[in-house]
C-alpha positions as MATLAB code, in Angstrom:
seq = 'XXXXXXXXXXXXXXXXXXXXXXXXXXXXXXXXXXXXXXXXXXXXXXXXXXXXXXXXXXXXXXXXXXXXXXXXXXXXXXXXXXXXXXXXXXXXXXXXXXXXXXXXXXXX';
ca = [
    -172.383  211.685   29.846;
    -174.218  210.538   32.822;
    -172.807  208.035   34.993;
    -175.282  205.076   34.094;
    -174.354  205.341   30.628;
    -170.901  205.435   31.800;
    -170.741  202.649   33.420;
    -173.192  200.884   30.311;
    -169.834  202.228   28.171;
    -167.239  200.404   30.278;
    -169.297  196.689   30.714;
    -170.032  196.669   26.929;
    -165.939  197.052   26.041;
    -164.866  194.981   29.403;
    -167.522  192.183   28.037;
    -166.441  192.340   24.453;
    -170.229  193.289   23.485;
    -169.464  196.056   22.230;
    -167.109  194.892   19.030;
    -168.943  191.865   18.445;
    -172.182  193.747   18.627;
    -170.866  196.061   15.797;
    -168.692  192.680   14.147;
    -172.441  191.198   14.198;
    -173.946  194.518   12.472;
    -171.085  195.059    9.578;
    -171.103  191.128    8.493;
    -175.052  191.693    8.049;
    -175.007  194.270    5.625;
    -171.555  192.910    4.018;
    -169.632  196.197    5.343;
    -165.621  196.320    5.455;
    -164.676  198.033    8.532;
    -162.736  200.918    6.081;
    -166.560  201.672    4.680;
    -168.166  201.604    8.262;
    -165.225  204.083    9.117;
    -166.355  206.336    6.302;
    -169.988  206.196    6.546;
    -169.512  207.208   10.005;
    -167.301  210.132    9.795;
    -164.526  208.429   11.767;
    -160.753  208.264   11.191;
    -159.530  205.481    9.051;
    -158.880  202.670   11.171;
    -161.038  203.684   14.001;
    -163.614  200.686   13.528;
    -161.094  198.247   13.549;
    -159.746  199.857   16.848;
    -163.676  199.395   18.836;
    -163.873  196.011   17.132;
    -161.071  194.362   17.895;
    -159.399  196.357   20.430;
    -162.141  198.217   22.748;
    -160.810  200.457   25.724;
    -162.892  202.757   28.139;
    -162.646  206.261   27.230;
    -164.578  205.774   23.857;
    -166.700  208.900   23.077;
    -170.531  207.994   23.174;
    -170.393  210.838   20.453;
    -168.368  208.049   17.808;
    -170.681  205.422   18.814;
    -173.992  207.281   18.273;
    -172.416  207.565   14.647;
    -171.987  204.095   14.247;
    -175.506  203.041   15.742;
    -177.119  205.831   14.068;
    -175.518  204.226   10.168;
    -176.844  200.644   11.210;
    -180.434  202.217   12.488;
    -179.713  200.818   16.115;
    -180.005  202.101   19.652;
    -177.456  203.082   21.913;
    -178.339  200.417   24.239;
    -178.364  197.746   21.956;
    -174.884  198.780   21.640;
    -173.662  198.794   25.057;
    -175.275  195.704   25.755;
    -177.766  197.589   27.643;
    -180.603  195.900   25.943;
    -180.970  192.537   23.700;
    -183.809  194.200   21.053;
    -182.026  195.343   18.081;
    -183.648  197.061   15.050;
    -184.500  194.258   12.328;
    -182.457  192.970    9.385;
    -184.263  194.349    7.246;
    -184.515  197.575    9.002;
    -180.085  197.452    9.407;
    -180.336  196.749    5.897;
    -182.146  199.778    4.784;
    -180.250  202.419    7.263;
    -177.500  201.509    5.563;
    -178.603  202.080    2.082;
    -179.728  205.117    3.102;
    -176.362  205.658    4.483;
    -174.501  204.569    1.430;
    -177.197  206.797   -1.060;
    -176.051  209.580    1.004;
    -172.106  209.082    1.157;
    -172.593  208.249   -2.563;
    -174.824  211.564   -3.241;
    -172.270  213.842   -1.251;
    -169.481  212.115   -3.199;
    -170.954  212.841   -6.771;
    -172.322  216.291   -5.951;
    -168.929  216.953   -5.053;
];
């Protein structure tokens, strides 16, 4: 991880961004934060843990998973930048999201 986005990492949880930012994205598309945890790949629990209890140390690797279900940047993420995908382009990453969770779960 390079330093800048390092240091991006550590503002966005000191500031709080970072679980209202993902907070903002879940209430959007009407997401519990055990579904977000699943559509992600994470641990049970793990949302709830960046939302509402955010510490450095958090893997850029989890967070791409999150922003990549939702459709958004990195940087929107950390706080880095203020232009986040659309609604209606959050809405339809996660469809697409939830049509593949729902097409791994039925093919297997």
């Amino acid at each position: 991880m390079t330093t800048d986005l390092a240091e991006a990492k550590r503002i966005a949880v000191a500031s709080g961004s970072l679980g209202s930012r993902i907070g903002e994205l879940r209430r959007l598309t009407d997401m519990k934060m055990r579904e977000l945890d699943g559509l992600a790949g994470l641990r049970w629990g793990h949302v709830r843990y960046l939302e509402l209890e955010p510490r450095p140390g958090i893997q850029a690797e989890t967070l791409a998973k999150i922003a990549n279900v939702f459709g958004v940047s990195l940087d929107w993420l950390y706080g880095r930048s203020e232009e986040r995908a659309s609604d209606r382009k959050v809405r339809a990453a996660v469809a697409a999201a939830r049509a593949a969770a729902s097409g791994l779960r039925s093919a297997g």
